[in-house]
mmCIF file of the N, C-alpha and C atoms, coordinates in Angstrom:
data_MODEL
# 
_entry.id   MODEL 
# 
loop_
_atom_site.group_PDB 
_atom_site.id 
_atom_site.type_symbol 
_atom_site.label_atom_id 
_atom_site.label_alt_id 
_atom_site.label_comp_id 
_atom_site.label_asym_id 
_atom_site.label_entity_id 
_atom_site.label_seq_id 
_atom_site.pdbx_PDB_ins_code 
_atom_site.Cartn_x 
_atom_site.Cartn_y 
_atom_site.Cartn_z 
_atom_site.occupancy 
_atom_site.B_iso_or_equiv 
_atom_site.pdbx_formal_charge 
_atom_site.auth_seq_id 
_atom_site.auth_comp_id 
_atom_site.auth_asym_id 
_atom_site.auth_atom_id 
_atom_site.pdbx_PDB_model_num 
ATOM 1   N N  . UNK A 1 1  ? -6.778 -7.267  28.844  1.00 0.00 ? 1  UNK A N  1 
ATOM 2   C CA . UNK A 1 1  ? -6.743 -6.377  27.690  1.00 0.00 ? 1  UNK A CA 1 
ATOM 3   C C  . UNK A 1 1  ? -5.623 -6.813  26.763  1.00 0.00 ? 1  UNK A C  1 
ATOM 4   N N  . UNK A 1 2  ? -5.740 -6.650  25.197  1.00 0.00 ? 2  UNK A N  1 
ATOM 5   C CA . UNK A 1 2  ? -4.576 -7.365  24.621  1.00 0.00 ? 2  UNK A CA 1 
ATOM 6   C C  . UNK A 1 2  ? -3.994 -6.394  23.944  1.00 0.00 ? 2  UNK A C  1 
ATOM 7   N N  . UNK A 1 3  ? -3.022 -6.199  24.346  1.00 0.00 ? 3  UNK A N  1 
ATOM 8   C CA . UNK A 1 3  ? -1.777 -4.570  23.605  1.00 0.00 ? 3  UNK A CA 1 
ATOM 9   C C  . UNK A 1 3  ? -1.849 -5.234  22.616  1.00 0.00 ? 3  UNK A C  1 
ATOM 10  N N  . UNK A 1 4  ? -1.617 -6.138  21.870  1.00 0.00 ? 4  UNK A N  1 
ATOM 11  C CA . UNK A 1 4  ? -0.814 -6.512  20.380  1.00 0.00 ? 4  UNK A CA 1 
ATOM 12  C C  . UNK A 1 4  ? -2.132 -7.051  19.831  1.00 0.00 ? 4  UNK A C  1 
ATOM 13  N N  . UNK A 1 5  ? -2.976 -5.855  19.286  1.00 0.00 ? 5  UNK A N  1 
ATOM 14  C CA . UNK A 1 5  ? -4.205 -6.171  18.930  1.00 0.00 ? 5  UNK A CA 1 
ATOM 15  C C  . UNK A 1 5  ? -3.883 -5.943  17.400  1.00 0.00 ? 5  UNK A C  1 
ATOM 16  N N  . UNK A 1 6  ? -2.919 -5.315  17.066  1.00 0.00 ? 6  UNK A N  1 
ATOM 17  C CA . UNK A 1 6  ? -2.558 -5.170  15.225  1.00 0.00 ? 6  UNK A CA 1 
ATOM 18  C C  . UNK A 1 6  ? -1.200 -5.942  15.446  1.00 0.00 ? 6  UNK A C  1 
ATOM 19  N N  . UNK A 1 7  ? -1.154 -6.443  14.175  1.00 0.00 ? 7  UNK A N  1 
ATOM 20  C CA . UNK A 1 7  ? 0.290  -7.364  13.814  1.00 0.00 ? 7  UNK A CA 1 
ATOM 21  C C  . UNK A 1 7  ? 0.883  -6.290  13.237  1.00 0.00 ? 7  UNK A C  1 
ATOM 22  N N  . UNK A 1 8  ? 2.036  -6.531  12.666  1.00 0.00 ? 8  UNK A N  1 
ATOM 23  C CA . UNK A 1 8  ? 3.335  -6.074  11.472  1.00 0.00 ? 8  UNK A CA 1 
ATOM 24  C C  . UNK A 1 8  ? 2.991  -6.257  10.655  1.00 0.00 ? 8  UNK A C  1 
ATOM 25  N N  . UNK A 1 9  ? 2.094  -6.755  10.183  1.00 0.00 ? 9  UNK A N  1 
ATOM 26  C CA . UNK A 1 9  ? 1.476  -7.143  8.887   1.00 0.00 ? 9  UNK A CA 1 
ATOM 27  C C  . UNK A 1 9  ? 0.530  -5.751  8.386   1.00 0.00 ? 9  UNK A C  1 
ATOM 28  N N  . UNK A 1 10 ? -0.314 -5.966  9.802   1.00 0.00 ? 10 UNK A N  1 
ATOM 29  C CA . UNK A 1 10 ? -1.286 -4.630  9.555   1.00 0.00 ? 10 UNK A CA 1 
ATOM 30  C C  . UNK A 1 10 ? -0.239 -2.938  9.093   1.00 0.00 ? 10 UNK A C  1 
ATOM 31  N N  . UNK A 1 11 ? 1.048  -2.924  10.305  1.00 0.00 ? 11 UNK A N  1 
ATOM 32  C CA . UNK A 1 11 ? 1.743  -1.307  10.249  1.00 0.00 ? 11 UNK A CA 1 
ATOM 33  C C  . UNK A 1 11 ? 2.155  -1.902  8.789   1.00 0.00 ? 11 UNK A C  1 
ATOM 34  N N  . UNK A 1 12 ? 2.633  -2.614  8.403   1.00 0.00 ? 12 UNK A N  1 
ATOM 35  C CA . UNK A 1 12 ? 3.724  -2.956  7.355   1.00 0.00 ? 12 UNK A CA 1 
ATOM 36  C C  . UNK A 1 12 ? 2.321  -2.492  5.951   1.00 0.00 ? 12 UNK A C  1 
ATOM 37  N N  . UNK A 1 13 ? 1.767  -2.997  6.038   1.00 0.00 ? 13 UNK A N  1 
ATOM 38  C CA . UNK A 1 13 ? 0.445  -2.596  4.673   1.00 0.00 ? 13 UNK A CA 1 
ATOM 39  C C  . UNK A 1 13 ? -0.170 -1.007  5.339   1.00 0.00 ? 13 UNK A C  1 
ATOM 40  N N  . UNK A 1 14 ? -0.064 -0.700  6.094   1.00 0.00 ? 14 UNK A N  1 
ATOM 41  C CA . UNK A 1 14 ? -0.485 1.201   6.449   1.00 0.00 ? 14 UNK A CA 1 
ATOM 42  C C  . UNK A 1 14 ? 0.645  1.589   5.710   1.00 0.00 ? 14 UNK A C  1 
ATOM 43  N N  . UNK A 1 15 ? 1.810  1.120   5.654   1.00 0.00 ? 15 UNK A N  1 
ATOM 44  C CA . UNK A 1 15 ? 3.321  1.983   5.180   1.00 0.00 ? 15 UNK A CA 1 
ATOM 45  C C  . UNK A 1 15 ? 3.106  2.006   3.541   1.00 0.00 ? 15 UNK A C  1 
ATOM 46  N N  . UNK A 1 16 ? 2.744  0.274   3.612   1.00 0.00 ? 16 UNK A N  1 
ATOM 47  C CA . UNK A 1 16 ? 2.567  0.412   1.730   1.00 0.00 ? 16 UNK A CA 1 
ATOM 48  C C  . UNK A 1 16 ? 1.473  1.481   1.204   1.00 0.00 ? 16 UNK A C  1 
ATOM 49  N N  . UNK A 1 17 ? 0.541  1.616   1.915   1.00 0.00 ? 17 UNK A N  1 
ATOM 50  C CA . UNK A 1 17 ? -0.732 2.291   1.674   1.00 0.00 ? 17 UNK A CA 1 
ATOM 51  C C  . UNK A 1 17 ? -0.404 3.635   1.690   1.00 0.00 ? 17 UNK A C  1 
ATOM 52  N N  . UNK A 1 18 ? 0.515  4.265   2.288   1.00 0.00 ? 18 UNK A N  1 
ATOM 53  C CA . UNK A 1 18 ? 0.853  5.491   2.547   1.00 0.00 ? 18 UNK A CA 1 
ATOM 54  C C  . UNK A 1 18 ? 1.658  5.383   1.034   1.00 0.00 ? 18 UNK A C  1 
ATOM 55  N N  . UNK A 1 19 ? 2.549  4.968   0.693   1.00 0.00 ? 19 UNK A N  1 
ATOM 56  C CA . UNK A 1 19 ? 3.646  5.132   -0.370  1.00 0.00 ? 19 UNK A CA 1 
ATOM 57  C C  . UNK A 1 19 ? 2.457  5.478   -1.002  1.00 0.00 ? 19 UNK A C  1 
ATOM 58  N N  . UNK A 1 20 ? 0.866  4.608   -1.784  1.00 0.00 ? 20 UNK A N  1 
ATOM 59  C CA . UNK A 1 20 ? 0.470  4.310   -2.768  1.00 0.00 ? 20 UNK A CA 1 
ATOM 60  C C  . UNK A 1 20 ? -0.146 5.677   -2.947  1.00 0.00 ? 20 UNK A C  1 
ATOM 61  N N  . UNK A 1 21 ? -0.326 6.686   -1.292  1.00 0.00 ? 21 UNK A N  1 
ATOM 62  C CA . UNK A 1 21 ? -1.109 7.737   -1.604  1.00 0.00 ? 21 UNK A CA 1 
ATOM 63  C C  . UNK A 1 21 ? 0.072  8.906   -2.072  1.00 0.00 ? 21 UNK A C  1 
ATOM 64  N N  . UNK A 1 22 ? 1.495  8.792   -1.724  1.00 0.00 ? 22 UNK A N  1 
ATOM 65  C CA . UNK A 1 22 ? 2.587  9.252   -2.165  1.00 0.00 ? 22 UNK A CA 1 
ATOM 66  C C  . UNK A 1 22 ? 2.637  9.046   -3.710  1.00 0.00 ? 22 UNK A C  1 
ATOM 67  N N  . UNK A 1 23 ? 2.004  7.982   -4.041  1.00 0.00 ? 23 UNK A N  1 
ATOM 68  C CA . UNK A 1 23 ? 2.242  8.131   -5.740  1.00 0.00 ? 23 UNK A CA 1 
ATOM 69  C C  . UNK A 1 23 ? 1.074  8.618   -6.699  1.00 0.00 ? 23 UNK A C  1 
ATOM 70  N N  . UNK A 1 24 ? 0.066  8.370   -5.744  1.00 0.00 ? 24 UNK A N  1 
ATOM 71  C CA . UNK A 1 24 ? -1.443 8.909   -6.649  1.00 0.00 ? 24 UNK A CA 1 
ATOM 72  C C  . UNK A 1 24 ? -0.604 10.698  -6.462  1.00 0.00 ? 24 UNK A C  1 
ATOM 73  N N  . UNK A 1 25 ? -0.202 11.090  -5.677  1.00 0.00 ? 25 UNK A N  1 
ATOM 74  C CA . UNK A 1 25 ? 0.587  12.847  -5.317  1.00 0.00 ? 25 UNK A CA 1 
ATOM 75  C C  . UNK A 1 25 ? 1.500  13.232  -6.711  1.00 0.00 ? 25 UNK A C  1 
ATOM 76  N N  . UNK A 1 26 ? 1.862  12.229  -6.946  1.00 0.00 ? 26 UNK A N  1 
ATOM 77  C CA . UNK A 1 26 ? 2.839  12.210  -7.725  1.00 0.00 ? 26 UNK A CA 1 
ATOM 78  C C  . UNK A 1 26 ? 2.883  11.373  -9.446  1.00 0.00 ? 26 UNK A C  1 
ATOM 79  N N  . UNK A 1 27 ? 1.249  11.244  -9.741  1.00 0.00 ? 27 UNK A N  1 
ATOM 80  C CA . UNK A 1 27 ? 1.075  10.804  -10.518 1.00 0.00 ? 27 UNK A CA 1 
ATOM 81  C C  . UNK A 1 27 ? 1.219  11.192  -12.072 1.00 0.00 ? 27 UNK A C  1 
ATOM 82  N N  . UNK A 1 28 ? 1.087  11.831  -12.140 1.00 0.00 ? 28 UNK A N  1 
ATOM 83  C CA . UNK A 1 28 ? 0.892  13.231  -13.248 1.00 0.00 ? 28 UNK A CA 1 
ATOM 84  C C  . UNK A 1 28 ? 2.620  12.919  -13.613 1.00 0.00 ? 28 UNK A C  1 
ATOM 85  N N  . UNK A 1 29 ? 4.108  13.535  -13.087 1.00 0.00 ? 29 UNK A N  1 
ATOM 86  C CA . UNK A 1 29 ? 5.200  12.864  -13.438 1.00 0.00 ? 29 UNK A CA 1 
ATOM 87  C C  . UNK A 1 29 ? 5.511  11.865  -13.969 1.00 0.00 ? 29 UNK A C  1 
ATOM 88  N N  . UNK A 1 30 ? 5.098  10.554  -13.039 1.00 0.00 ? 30 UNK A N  1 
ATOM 89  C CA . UNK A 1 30 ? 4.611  9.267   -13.094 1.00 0.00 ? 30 UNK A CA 1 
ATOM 90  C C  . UNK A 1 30 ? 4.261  9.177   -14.316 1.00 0.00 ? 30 UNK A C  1 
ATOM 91  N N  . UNK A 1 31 ? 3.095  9.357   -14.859 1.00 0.00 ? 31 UNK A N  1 
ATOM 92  C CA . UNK A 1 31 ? 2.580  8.737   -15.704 1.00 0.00 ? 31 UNK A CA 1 
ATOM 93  C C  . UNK A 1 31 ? 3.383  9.772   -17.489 1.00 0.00 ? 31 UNK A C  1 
ATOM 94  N N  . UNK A 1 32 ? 3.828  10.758  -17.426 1.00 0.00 ? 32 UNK A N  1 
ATOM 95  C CA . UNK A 1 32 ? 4.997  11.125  -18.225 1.00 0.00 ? 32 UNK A CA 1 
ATOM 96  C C  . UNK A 1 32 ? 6.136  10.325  -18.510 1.00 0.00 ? 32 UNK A C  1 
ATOM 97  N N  . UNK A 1 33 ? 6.580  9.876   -17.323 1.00 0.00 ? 33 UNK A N  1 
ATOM 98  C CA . UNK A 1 33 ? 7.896  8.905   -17.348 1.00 0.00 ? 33 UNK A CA 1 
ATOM 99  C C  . UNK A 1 33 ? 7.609  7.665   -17.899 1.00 0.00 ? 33 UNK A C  1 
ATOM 100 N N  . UNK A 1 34 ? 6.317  6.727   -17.045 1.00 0.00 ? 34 UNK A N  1 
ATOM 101 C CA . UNK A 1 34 ? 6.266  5.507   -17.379 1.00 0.00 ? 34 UNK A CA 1 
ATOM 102 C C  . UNK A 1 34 ? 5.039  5.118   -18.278 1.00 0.00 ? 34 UNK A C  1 
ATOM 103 N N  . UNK A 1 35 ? 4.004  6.413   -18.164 1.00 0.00 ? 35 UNK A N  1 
ATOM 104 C CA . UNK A 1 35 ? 2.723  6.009   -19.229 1.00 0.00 ? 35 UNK A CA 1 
ATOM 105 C C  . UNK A 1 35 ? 1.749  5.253   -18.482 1.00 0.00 ? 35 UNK A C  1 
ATOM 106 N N  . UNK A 1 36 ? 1.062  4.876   -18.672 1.00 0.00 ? 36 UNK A N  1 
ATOM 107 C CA . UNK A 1 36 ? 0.020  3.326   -18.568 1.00 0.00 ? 36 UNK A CA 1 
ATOM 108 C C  . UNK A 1 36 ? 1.195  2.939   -17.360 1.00 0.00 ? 36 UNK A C  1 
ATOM 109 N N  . UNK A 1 37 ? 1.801  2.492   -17.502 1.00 0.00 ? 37 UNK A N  1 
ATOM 110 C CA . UNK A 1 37 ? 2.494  1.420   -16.638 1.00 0.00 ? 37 UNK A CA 1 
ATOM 111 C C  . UNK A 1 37 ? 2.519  1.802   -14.873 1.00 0.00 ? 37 UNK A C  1 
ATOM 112 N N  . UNK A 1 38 ? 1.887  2.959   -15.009 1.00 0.00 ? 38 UNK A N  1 
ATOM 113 C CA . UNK A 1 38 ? 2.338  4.052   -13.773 1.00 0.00 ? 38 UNK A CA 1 
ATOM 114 C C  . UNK A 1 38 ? 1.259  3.930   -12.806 1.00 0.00 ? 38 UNK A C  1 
ATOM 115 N N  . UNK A 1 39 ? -0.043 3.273   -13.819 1.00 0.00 ? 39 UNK A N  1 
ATOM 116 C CA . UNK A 1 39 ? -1.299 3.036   -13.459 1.00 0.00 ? 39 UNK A CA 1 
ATOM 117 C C  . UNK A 1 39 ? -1.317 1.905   -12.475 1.00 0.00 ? 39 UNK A C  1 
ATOM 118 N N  . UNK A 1 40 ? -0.696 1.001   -13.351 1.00 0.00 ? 40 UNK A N  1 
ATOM 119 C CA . UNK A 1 40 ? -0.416 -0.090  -13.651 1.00 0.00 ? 40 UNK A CA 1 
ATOM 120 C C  . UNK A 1 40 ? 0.158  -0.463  -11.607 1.00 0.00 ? 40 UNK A C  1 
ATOM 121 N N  . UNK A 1 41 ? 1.443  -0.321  -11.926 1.00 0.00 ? 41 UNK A N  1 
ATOM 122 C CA . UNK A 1 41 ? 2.173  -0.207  -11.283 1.00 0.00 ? 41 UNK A CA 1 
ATOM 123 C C  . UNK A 1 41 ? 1.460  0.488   -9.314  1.00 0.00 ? 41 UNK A C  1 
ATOM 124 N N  . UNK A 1 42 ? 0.740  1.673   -9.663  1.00 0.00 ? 42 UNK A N  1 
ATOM 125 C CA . UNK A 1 42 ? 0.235  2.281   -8.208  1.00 0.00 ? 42 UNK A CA 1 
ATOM 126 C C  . UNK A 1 42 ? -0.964 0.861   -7.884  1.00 0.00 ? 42 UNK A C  1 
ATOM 127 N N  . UNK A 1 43 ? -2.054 0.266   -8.885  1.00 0.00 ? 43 UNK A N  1 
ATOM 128 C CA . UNK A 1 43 ? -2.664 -0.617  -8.195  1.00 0.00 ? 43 UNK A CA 1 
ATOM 129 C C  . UNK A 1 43 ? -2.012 -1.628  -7.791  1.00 0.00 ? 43 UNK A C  1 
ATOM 130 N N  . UNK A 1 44 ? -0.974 -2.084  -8.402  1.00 0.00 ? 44 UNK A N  1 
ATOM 131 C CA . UNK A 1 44 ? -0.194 -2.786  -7.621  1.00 0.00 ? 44 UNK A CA 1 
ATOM 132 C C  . UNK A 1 44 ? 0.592  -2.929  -5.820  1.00 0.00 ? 44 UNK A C  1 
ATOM 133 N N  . UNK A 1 45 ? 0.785  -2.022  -5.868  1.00 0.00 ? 45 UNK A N  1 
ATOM 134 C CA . UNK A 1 45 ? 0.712  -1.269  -4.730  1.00 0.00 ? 45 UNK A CA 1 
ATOM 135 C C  . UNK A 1 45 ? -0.233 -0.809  -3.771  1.00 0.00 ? 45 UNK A C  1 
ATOM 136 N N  . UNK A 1 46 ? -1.187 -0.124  -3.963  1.00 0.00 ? 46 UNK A N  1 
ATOM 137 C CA . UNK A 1 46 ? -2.657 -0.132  -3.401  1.00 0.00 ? 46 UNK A CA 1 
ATOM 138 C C  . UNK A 1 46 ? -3.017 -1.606  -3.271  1.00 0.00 ? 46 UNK A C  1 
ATOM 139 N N  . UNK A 1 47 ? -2.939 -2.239  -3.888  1.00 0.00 ? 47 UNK A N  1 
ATOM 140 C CA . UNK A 1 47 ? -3.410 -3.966  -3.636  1.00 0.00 ? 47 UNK A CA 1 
ATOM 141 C C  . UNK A 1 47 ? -3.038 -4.849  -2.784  1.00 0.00 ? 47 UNK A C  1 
ATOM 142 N N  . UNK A 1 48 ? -1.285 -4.205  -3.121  1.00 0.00 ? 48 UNK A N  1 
ATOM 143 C CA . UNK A 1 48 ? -0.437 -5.344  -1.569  1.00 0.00 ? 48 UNK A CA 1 
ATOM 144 C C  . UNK A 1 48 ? -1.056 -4.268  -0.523  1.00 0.00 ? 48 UNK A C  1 
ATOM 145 N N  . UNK A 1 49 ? -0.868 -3.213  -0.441  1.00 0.00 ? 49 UNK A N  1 
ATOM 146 C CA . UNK A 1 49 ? -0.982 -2.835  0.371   1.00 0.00 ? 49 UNK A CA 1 
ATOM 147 C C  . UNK A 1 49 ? -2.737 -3.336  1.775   1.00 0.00 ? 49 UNK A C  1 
ATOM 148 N N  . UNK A 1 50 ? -3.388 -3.213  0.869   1.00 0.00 ? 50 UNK A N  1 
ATOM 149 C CA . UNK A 1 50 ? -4.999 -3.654  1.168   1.00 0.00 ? 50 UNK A CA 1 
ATOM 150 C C  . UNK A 1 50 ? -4.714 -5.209  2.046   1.00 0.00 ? 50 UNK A C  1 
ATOM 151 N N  . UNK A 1 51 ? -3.998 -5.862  0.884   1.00 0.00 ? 51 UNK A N  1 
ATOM 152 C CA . UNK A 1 51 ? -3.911 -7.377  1.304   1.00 0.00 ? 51 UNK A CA 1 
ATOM 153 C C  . UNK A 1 51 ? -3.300 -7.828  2.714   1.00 0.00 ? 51 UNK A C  1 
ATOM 154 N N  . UNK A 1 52 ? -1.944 -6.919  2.575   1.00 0.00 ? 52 UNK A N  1 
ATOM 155 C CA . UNK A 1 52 ? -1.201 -7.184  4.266   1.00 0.00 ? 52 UNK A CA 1 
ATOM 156 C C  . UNK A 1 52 ? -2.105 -6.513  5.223   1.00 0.00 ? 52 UNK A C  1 
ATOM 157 N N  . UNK A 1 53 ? -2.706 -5.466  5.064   1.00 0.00 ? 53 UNK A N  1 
ATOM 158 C CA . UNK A 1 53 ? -3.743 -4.859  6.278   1.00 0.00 ? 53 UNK A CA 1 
ATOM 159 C C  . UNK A 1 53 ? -5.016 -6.091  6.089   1.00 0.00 ? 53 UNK A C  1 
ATOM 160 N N  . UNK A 1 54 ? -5.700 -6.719  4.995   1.00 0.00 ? 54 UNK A N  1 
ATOM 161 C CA . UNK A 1 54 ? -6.384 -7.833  5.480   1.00 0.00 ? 54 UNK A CA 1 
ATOM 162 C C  . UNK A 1 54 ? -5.895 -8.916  6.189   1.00 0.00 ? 54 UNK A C  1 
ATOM 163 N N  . UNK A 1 55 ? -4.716 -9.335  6.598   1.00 0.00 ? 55 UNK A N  1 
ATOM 164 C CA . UNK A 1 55 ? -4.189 -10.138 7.073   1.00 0.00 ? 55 UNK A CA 1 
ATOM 165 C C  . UNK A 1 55 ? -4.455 -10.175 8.572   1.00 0.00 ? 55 UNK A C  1 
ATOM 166 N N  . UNK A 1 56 ? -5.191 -11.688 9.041   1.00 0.00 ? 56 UNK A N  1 
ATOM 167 C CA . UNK A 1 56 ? -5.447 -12.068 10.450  1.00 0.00 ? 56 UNK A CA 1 
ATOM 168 C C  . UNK A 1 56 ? -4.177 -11.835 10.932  1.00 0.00 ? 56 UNK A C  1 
ATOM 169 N N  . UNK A 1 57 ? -3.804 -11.698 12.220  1.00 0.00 ? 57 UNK A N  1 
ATOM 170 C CA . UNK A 1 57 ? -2.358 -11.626 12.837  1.00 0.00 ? 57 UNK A CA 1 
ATOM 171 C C  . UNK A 1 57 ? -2.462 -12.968 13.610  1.00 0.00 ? 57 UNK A C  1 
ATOM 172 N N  . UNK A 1 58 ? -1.380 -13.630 13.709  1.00 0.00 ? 58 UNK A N  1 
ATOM 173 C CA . UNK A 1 58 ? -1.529 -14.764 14.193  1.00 0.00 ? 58 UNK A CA 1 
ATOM 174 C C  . UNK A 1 58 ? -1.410 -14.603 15.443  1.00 0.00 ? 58 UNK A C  1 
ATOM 175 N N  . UNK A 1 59 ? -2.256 -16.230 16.035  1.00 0.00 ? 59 UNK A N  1 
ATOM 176 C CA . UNK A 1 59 ? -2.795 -15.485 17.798  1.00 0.00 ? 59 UNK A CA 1 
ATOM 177 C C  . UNK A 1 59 ? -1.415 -16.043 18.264  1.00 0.00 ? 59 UNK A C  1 
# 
């Protein structure tokens, strides 16, 4: 059976993914302060985030 079936890569992009749902929460502020950029800025985030959870873990 293999315990280390998710990498750090995978928890490390769940953490980013969590922030990104912390900022869609908090968007409405967000987008007062920074405008467009706020948009901007959360897919950025949602994106790394996606990308490190696509990441093979090395065997």
């Amino acid at each position: 059976m293999n315990d280390n079936e998710f990498g750090p890569n995978f928890w490390l992009g769940n953490a980013v993914l969590g922030l990104a749902l912390v900022m869609l929460l908090f968007m409405g502020s967000m987008w007062e302060t920074f405008g467009p950029l706020a948009m901007v800025l959360w897919a950025a985030v949602a994106g790394l985030g996606m990308y490190l959870v696509m990441l093979k873990p090395k065997p």
